[in-house]
Every structure is written in structure tokens, then in C-alpha cells.
C-alpha positions in Angstrom: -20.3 25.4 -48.2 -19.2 24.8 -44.3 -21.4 26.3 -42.0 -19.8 28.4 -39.9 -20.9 28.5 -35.9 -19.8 31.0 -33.7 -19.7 30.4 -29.9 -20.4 33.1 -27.4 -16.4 32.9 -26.8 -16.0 33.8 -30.6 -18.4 37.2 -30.2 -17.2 38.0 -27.0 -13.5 38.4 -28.6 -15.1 40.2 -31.4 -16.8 43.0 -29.4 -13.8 42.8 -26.7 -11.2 43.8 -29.9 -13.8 46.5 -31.2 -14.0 48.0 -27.7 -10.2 48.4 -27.4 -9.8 49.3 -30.7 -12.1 52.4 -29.7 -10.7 52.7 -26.4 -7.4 53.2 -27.6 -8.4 56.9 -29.3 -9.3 58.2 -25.9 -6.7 56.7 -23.9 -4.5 53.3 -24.6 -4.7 52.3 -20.9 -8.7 52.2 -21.3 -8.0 49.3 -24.1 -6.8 46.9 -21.6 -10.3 46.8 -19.6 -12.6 45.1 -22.2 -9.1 42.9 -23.1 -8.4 41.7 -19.6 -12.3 41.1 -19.3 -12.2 38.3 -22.2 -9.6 36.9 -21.2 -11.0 36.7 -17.2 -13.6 34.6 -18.7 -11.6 32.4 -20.6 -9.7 31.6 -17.5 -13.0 31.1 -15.3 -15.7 29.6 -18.1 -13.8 25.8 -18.0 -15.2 25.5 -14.5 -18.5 27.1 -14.7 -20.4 24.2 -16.1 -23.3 25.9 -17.0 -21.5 28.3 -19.0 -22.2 27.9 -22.5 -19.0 29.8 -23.6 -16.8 27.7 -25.8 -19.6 25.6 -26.7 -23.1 25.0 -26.2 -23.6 23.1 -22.8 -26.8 21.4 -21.6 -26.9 21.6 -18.1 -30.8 21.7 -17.3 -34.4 20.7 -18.7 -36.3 21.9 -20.8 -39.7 20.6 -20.7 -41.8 23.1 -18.5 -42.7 20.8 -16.2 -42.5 20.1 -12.4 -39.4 17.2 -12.9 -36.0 16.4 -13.0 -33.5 13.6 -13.7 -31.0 12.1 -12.2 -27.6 10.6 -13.4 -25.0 9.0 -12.1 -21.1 9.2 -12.7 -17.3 7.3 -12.7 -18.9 4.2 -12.7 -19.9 0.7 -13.0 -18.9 -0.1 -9.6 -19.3 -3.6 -8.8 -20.2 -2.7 -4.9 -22.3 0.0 -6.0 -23.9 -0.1 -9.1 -26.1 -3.6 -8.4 -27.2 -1.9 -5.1 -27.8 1.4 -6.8 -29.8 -0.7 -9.8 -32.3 -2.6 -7.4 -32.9 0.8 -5.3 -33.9 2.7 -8.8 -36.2 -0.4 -9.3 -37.7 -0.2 -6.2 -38.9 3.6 -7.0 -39.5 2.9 -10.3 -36.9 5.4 -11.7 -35.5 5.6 -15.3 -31.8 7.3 -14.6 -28.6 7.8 -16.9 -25.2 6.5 -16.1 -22.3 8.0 -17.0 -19.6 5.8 -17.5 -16.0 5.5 -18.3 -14.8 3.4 -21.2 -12.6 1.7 -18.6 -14.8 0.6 -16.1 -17.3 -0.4 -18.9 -13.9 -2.8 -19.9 -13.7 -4.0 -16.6 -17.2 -4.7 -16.0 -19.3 -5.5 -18.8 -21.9 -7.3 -17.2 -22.9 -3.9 -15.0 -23.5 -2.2 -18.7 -25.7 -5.2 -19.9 -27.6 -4.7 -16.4 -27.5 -0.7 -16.7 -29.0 -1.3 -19.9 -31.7 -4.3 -19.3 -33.6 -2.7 -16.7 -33.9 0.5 -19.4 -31.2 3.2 -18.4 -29.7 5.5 -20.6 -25.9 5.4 -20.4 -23.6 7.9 -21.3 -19.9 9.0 -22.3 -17.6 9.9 -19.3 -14.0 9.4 -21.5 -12.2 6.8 -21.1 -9.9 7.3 -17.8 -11.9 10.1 -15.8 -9.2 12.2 -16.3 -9.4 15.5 -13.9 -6.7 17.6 -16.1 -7.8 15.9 -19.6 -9.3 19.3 -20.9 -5.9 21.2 -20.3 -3.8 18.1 -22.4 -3.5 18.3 -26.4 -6.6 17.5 -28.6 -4.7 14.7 -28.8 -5.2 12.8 -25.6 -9.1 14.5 -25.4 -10.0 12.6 -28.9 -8.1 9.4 -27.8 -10.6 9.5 -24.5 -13.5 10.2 -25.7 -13.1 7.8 -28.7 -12.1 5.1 -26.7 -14.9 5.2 -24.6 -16.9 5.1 -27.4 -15.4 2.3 -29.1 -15.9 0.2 -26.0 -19.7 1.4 -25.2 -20.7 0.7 -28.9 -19.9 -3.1 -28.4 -22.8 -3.1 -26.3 -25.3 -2.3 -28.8 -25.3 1.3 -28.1 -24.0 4.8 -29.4 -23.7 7.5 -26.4 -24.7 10.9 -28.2 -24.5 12.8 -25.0 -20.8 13.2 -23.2 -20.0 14.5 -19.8 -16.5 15.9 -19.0 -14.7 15.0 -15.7 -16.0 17.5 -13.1 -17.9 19.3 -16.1 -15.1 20.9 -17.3 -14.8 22.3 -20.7 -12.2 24.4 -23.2 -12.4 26.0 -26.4 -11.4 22.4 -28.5 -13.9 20.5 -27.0 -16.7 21.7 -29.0 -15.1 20.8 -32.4 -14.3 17.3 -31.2 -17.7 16.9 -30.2 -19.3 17.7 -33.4 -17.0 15.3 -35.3 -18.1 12.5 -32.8 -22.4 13.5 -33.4 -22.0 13.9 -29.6 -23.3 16.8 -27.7 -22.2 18.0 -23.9 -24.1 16.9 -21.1 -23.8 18.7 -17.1 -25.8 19.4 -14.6 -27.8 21.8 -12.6 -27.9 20.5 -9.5 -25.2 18.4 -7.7 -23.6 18.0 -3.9 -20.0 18.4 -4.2 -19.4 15.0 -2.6 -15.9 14.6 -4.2 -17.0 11.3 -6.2 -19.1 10.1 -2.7 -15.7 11.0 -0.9 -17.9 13.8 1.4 -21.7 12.1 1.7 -22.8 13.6 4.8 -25.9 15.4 4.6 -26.2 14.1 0.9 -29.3 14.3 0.5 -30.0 17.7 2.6 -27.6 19.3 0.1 -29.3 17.9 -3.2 -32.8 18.5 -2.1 -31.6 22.0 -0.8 -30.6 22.8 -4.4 -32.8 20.7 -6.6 -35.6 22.7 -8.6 -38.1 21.9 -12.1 -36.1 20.7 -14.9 -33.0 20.0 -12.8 -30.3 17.3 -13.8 -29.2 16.1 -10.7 -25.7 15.1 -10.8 -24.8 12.5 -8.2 -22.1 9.2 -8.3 -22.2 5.8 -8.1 -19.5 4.4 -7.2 -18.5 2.7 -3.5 -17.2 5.5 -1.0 -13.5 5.0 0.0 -14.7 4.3 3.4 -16.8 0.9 3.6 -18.4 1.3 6.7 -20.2 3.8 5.0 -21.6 2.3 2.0 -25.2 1.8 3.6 -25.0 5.5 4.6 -24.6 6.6 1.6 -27.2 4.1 0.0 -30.1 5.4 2.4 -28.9 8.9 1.3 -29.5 8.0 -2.3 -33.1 6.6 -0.9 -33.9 9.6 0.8 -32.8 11.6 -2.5 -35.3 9.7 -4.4 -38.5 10.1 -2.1 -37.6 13.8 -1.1 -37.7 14.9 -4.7 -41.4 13.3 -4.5 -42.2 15.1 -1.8 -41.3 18.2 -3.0 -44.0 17.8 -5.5 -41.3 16.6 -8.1 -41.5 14.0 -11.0 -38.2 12.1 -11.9 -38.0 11.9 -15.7 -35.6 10.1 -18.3 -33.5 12.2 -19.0 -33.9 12.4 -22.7 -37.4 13.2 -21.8 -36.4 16.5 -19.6 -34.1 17.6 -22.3 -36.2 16.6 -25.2 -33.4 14.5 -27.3 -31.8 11.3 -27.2 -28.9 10.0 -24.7 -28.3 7.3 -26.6 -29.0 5.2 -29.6 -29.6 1.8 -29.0 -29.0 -0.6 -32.3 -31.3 -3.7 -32.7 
């Protein structure tokens, strides 16, 4: 027999029909409120991506304690990532990257590298497609698959998938679960446009980091060379302000208590 798992969307249709069923014997106009209501969220839980609505989203820690960790996004980066790698070394940080099945293509060597010095890598689709969650299920299997394809021929299986910019929709859940993947966000990120706006990086994140956070940051080059050292010593500062803020940085498979990845000998 199929088990049958009902997201919060699912109930939240439910009681919405009930309530307008019931509305409807005192006035038909009243109907429309708990209607329009579902459907508000439907149209505003995609870019909430801590909104467990369509499916169930990780987005923070779990393990009580005073830590976080911190993952990385859209690359490798051939500027960035070596930089980024010898920087984690230097404090001693465990971090997870999520990559793109086409960068991974492009640069294989970065993965091996990524994976070597013992980060956890992730699924980031294939392309980094912005608008991928609002194509057919289609295209959204074809990138996620593909990205997995490509990652597995490094010896690994991802098992946790972040969508471009975190956003979800109702088929993404399903697609997961066929995959023995799970969805992966964040609770505490900059807004630095994919290090397009790293000014005050690091004021921003440590303004907003807190226990059990999953700090959401990017590595890949900014557009603007001249300010690639900028944005390294912002990363730097990231690292030892979380310290000073009486903060651990974890793995993150040991914040969230499951794996990223599995690794095949």
C-alpha cells in the first residue's frame, strides 16, 4: 500500500474548501476570503524559503547547540574556489558546496579538491536556472538528474538539493522523493546577488547569523576583479566574527543531524 503524505499546502486547501463551503450558507461573498487566502500563499510560499508549504524544507539546525554551518553556492569557480579552499583550511572549517552539474563538468579537478580536504558537496541543478521551478517537470527532473549524473562520477551521491535562489513549487517535492533527495536552504544569508553586492558582507551575515543557522553565502569570483580580495577578507572576517560571537561552525550534516552526501568507497 502507497503511503500517502500530505503537505501543509494539501490541508491548507482542505480546511480553505470547508471554510467556503460554510461560508457560503451565510453569505457567498464570505466564501471567497478563506479561497483568496490559499491561493495568496500559493503565490507567495515559492519565495519564502523557509516555508515548508509544498514540501518539507530544511532551512536551519537542529542540534541545540551554540553553531552553525556554512555553504557555499553556483560554483566551482576556478578564481574562487582554490582561494575559498585554503581560507577554510586556514580556520579549520568543514563547509558544504553547492554546486552545479555544469560547473562540476567544467571543472572537475575543484570537486576532487572540494572533496579531498573533507567538504560535503551538494546538488544545485544542472544550469542554476532562476525560472527552472516555474518550467514543466520536465526540464526540473532533467536538471536535477543531470547534476546528479555528473556528481556521482566523483564517487559521491548528493542526498541534499538546493534550488536556485531557494525557490520551490508544489512538483518539486514528488521529484525529490523519486531522487532519495531532500531540500536544503538556509537561514541566514546576505542578499549579495551571487557576490554581485559584497559590501558590508560580512556586517550583514553576522547581523543575522544565530545558533543552528545555515549560512548561505557564494563562491564564485565577483563580476568586478578589483574586488575579489574584498570580498575574500569579507569571507575571513565572516569566519572569525561567528567565533567571536561565541559561535561553533559545524558540518553541516552535523547541525542538521543527517547526511549531505554519500560518499562510495
Amino acid at each position: 500500500m502507497t503511503n500517502l503524505h500530505l503537505s501543509l499546502a494539501h490541508w491548507t486547501c482542505l480546511v480553505s474548501f470547508l471554510a467556503a463551503i460554510l461560508l457560503a450558507f451565510v453569505d457567498v461573498r464570505l466564501s471567497l476570503i478563506p479561497l483568496s487566502a490559499f491561493i495568496a500563499l500559493c503565490a507567495i510560499a515559492p519565495f519564502r524559503p523557509r516555508f515548508s508549504f509544498f514540501l518539507p524544507i530544511i532551512s536551519s539546525g537542529n542540534s541545540g547547540k551554540l553553531a552553525v554551518a556554512l555553504t557555499f553556492d553556483d560554483g566551482p569557480d576556478p578564481v574562487s574556489t582554490p582561494a575559498l579552499l585554503e581560507l577554510l583550511s586556514k580556520h579549520k572549517i568543514c563547509a558544504t558546496f553547492f554546486v552545479t552539474g555544469k560547473r562540476a563538468s567544467e571543472h572537475p579537478g575543484l570537486i576532487d579538491e572540494i572533496l579531498a580536504r573533507g567538504h560535503t558537496v551538494g546538488n544545485h541543478s544542472y544550469s542554476h536556472d532562476n525560472l527552472i521551478m516555474f518550467k514543466s517537470s520536465k526540464t526540473l527532473i532533467k536538471e536535477i538528474e543531470s547534476a546528479q549524473d555528473i556528481l556521482e562520477k566523483f564517487g559521491i551521491t548528493p542526498l541534499a538539493f538546493r534550488p536556485p535562489v531557494g525557490i520551490t513549487n508544489p512538483r518539486l517535492g514528488k521529484v525529490l522523493d523519486k531522487s532519495g533527495m531532500y531540500n536544503l536552504n538556509f537561514s541566514c544569508r546576505a542578499i549579495d546577488g551571487g557576490n554581485r553586492w559584497i559590501k558590508n558582507l560580512s556586517e550583514r551575515i553576522l547581523r543575522r547569523v544565530h545558533p543552528d543557522a545555515i549560512v548561505a553565502l557564494h563562491d564564485v569570483k565577483p563580476r568586478d576583479n578589483t574586488l575579489f580580495s574584498y570580498w575574500l577578507n569579507e569571507i575571513d572576517l565572516i569566519f572569525s566574527g561567528i567565533r567571536k560571537k561565541g559561535l561553533i561552525i559545524l558540518p553541516l550534516s552535523e547541525l542538521i543531524g543527517r547526511p549531505v552526501m554519500i560518499e562510495h568507497k
